[in-house]
mmCIF file of the N, C-alpha and C atoms, coordinates in Angstrom:
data_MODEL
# 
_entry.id   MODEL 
# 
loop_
_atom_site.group_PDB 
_atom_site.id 
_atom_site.type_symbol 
_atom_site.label_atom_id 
_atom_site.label_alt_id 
_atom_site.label_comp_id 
_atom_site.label_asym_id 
_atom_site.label_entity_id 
_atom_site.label_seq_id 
_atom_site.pdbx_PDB_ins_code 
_atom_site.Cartn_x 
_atom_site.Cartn_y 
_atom_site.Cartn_z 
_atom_site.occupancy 
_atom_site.B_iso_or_equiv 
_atom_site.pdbx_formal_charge 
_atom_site.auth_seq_id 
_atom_site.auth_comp_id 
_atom_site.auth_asym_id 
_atom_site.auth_atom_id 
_atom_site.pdbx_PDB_model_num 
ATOM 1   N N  . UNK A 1 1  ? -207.185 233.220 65.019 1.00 0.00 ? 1  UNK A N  1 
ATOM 2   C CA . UNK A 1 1  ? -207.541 233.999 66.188 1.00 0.00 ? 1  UNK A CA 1 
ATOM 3   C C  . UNK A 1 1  ? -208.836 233.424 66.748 1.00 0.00 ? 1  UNK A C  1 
ATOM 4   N N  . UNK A 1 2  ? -209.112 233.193 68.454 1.00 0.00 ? 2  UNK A N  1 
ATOM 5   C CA . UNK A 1 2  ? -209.471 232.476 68.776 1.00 0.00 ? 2  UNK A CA 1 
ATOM 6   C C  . UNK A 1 2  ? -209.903 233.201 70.212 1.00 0.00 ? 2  UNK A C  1 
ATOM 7   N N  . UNK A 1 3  ? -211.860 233.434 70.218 1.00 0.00 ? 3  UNK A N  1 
ATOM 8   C CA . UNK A 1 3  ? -212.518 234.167 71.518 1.00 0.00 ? 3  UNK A CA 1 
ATOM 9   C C  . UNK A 1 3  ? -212.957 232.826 72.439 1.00 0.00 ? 3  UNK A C  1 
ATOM 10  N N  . UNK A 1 4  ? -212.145 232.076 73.351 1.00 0.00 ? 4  UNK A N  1 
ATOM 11  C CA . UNK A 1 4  ? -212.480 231.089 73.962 1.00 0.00 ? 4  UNK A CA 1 
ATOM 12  C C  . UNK A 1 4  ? -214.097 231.029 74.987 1.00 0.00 ? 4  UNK A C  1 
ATOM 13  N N  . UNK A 1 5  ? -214.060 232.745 75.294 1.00 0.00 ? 5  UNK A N  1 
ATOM 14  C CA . UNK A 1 5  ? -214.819 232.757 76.048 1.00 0.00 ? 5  UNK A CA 1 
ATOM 15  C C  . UNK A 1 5  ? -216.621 232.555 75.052 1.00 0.00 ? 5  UNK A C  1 
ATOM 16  N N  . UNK A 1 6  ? -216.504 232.685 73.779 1.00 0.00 ? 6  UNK A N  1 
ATOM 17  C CA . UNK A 1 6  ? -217.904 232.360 72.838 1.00 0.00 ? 6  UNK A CA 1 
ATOM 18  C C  . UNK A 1 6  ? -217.544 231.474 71.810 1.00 0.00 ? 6  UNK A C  1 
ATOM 19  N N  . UNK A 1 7  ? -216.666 230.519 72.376 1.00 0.00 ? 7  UNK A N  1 
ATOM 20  C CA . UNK A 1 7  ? -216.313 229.684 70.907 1.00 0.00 ? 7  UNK A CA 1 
ATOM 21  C C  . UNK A 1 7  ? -216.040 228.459 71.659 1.00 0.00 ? 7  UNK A C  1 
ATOM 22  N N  . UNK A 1 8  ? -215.366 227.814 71.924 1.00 0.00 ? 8  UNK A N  1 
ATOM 23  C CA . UNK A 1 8  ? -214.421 226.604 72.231 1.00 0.00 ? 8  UNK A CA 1 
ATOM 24  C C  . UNK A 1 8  ? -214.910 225.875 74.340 1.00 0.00 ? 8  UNK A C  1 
ATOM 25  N N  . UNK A 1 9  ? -215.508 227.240 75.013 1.00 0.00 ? 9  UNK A N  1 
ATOM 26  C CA . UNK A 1 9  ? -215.687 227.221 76.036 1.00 0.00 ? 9  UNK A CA 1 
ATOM 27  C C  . UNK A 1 9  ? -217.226 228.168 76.378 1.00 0.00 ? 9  UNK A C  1 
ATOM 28  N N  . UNK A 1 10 ? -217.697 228.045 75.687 1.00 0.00 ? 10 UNK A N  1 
ATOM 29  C CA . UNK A 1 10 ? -219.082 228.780 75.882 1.00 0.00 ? 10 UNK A CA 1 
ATOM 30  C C  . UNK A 1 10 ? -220.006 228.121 76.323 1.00 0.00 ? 10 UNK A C  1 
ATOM 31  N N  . UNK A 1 11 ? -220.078 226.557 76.383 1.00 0.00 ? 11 UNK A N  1 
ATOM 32  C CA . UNK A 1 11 ? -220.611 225.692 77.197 1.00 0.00 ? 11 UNK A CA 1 
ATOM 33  C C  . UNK A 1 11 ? -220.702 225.974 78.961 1.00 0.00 ? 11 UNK A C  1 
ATOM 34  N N  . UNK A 1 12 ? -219.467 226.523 79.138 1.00 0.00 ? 12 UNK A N  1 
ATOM 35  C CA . UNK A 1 12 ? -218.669 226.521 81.035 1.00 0.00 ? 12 UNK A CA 1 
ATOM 36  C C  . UNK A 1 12 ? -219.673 228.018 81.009 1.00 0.00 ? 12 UNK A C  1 
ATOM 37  N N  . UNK A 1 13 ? -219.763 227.398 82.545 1.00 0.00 ? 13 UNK A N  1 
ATOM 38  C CA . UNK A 1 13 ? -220.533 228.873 83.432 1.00 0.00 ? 13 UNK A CA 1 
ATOM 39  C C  . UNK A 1 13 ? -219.108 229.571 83.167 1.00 0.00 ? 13 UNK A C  1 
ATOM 40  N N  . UNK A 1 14 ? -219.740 230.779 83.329 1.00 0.00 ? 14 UNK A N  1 
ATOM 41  C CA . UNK A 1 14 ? -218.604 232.074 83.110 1.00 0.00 ? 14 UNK A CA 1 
ATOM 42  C C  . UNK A 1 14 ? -217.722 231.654 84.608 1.00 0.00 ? 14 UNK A C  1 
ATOM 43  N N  . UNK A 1 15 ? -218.572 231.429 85.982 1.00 0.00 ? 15 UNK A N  1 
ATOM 44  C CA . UNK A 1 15 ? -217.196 231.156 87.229 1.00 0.00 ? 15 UNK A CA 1 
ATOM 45  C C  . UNK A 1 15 ? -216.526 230.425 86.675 1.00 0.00 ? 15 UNK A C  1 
ATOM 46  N N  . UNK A 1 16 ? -216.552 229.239 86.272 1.00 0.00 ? 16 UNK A N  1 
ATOM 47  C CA . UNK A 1 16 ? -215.995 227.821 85.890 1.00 0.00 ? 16 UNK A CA 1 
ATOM 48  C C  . UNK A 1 16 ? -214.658 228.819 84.716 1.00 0.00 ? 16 UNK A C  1 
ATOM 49  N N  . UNK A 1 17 ? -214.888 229.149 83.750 1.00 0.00 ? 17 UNK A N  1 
ATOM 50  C CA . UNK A 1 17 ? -214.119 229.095 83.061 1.00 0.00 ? 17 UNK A CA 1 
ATOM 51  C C  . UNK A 1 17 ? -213.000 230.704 83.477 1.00 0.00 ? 17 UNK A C  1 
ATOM 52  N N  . UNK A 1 18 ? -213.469 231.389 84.297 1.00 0.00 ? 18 UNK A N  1 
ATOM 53  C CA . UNK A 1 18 ? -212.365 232.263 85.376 1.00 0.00 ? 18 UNK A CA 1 
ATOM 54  C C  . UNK A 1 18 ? -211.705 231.474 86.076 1.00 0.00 ? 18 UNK A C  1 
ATOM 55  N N  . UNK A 1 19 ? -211.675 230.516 86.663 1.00 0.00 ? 19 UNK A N  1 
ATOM 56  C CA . UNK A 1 19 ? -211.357 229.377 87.417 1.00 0.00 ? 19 UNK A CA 1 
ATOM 57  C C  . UNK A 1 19 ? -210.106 228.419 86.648 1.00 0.00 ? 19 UNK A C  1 
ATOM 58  N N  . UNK A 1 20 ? -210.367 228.896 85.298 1.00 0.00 ? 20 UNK A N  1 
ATOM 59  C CA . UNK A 1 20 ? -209.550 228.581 84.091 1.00 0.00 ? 20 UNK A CA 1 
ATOM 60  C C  . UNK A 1 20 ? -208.903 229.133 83.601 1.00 0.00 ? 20 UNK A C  1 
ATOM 61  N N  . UNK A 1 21 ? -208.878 230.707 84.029 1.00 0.00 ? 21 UNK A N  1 
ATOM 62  C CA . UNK A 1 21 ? -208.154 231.248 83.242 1.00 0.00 ? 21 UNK A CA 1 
ATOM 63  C C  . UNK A 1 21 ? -209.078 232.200 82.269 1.00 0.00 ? 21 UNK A C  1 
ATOM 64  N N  . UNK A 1 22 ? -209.826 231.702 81.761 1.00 0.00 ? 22 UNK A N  1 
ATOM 65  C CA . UNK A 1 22 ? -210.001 232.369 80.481 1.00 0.00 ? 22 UNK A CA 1 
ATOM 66  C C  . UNK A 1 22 ? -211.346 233.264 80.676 1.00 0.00 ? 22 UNK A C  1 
ATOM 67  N N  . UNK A 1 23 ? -210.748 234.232 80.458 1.00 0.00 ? 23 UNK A N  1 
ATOM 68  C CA . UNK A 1 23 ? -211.446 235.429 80.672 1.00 0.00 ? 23 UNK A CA 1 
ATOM 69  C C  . UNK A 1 23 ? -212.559 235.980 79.299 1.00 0.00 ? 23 UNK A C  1 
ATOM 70  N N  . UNK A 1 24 ? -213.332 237.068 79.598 1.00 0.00 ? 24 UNK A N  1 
ATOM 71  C CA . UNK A 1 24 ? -214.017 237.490 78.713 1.00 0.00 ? 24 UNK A CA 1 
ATOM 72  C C  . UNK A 1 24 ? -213.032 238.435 77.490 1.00 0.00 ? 24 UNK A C  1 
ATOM 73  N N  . UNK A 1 25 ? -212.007 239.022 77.736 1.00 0.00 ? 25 UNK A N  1 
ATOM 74  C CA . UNK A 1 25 ? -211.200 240.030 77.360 1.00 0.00 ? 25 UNK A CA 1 
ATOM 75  C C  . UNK A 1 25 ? -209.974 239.047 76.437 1.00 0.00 ? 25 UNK A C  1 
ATOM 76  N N  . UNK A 1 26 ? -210.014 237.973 77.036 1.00 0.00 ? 26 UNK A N  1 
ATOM 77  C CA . UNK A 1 26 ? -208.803 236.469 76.414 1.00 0.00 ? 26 UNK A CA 1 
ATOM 78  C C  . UNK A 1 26 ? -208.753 236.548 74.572 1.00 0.00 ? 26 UNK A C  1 
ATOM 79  N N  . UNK A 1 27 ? -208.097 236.494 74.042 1.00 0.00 ? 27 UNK A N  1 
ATOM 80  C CA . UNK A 1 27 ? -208.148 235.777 72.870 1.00 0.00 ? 27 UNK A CA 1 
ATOM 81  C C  . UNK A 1 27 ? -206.804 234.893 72.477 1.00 0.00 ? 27 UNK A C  1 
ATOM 82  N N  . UNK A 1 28 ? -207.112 234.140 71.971 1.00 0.00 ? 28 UNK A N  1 
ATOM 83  C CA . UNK A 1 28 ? -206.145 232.929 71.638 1.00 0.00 ? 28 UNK A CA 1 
ATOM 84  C C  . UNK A 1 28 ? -205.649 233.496 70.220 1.00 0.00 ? 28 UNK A C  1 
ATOM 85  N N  . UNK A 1 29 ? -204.150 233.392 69.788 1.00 0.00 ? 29 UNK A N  1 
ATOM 86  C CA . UNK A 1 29 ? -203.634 233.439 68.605 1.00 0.00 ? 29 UNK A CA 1 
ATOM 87  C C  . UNK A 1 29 ? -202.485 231.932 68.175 1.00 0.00 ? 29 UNK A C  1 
ATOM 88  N N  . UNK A 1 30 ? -202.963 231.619 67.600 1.00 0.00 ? 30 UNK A N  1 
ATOM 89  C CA . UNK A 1 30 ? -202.772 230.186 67.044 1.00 0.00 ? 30 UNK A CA 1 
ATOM 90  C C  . UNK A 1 30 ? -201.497 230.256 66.073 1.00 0.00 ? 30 UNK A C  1 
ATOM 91  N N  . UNK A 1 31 ? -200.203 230.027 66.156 1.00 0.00 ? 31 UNK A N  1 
ATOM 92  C CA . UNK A 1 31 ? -199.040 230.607 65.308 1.00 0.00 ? 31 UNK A CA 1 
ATOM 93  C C  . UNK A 1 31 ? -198.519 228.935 64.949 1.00 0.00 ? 31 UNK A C  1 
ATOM 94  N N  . UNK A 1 32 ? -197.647 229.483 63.528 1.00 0.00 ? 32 UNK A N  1 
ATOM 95  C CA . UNK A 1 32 ? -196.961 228.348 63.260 1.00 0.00 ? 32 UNK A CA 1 
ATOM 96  C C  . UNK A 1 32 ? -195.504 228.682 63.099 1.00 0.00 ? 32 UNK A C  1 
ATOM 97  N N  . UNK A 1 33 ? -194.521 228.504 62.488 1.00 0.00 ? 33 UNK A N  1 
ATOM 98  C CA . UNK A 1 33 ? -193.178 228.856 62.380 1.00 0.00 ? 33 UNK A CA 1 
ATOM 99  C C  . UNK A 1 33 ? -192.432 230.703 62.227 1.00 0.00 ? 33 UNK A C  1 
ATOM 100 N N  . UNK A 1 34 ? -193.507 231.093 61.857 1.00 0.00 ? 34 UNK A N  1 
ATOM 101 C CA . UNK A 1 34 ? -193.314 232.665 61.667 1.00 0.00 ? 34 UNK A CA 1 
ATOM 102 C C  . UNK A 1 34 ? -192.406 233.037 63.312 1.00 0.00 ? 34 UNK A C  1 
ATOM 103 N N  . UNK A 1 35 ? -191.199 233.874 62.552 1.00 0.00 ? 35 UNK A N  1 
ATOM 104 C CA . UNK A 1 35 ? -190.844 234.649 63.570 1.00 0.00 ? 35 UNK A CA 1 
ATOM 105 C C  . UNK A 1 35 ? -191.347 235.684 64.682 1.00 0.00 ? 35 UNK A C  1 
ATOM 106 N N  . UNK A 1 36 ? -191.219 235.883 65.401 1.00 0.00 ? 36 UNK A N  1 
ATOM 107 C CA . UNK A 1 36 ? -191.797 236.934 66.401 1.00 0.00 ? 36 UNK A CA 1 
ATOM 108 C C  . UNK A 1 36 ? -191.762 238.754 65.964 1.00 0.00 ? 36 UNK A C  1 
ATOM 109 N N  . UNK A 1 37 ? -190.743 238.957 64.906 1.00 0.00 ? 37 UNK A N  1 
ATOM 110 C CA . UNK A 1 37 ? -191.465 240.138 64.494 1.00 0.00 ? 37 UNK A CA 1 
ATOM 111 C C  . UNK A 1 37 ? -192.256 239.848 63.344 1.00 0.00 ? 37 UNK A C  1 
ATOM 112 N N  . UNK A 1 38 ? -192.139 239.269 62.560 1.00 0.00 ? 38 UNK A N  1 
ATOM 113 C CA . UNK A 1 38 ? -192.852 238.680 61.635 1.00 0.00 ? 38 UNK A CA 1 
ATOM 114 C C  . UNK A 1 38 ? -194.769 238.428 61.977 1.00 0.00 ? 38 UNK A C  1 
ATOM 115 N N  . UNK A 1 39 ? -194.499 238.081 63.541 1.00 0.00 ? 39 UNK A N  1 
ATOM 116 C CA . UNK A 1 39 ? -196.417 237.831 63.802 1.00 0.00 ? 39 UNK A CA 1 
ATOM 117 C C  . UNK A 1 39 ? -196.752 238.942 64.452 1.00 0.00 ? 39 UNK A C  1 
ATOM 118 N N  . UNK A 1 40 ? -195.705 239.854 64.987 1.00 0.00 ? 40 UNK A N  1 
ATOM 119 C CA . UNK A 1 40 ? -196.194 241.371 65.555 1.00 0.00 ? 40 UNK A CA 1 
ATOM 120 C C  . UNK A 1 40 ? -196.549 242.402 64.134 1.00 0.00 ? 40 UNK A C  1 
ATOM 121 N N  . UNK A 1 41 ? -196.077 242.385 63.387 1.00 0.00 ? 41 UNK A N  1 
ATOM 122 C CA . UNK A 1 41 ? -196.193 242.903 62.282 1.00 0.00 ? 41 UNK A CA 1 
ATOM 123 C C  . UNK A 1 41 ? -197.067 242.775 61.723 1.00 0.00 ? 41 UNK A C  1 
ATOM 124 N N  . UNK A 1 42 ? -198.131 241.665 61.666 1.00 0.00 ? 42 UNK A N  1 
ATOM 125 C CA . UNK A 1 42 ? -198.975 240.883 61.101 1.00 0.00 ? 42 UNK A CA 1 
ATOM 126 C C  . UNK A 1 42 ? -200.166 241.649 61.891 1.00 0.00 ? 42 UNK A C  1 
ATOM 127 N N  . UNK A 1 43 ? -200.022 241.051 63.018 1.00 0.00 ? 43 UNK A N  1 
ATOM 128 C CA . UNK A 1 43 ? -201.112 241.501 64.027 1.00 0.00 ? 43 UNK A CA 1 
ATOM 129 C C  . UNK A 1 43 ? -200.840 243.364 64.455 1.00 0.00 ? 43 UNK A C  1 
ATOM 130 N N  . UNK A 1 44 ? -200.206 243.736 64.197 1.00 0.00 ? 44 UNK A N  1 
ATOM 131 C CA . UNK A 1 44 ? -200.227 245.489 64.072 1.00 0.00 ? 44 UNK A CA 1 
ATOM 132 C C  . UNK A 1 44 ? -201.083 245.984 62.988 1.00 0.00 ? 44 UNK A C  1 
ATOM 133 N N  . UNK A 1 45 ? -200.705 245.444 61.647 1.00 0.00 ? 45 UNK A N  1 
ATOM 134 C CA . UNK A 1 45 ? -201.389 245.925 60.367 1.00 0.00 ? 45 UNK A CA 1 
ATOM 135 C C  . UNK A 1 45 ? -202.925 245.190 60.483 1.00 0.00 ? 45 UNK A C  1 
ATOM 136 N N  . UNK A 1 46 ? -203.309 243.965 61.000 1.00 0.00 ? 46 UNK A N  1 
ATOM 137 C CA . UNK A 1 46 ? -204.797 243.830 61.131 1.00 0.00 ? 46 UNK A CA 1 
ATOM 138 C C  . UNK A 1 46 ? -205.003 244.973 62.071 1.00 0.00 ? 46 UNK A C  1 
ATOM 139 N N  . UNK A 1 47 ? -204.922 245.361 63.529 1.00 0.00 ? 47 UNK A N  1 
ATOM 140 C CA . UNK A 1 47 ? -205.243 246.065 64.227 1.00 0.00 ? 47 UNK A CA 1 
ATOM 141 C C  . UNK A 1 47 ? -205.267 247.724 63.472 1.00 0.00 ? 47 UNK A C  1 
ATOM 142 N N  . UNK A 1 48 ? -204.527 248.259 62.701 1.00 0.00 ? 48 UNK A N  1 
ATOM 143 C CA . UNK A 1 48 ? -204.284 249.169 61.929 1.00 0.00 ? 48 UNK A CA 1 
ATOM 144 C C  . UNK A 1 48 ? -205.689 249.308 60.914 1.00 0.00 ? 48 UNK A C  1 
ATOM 145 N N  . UNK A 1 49 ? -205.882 248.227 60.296 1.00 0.00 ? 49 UNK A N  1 
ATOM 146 C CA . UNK A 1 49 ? -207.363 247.999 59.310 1.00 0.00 ? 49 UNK A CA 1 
ATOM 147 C C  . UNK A 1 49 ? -208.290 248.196 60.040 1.00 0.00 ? 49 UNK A C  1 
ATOM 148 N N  . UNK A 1 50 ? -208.388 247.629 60.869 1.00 0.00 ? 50 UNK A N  1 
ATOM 149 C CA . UNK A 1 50 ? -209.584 247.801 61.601 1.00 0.00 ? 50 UNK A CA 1 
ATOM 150 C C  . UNK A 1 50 ? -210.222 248.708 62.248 1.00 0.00 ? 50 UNK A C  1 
ATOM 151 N N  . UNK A 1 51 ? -209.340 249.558 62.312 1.00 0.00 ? 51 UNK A N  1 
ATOM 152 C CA . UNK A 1 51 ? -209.315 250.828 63.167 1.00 0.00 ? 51 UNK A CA 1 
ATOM 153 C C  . UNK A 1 51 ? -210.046 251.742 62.212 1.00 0.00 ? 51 UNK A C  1 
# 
């Protein structure tokens, strides 16, 4: 999991990287072969912990 806007792109003026797409609210999730309920499931029960 991946906050582009303080990690990877925190260099870019905040216009510049709206201009891009990538917003303050954005996060990137980085997947590999896992099925699609398989990574909703995943990401429900973190969101669930955290809470």
């Amino acid at each position: 999991v991946q906050h582009p806007a303080s990690m990877t792109h925190i260099t870019y003026p905040p216009e510049e990287r709206l201009r891009h797409g990538i917003s303050e609210g954005l996060v990137r999730i980085s997947v590999g072969l896992e099925t699609l309920d398989d990574l909703l499931t995943d990401i429900q029960q973190a969101l669930d912990r955290s809470a």
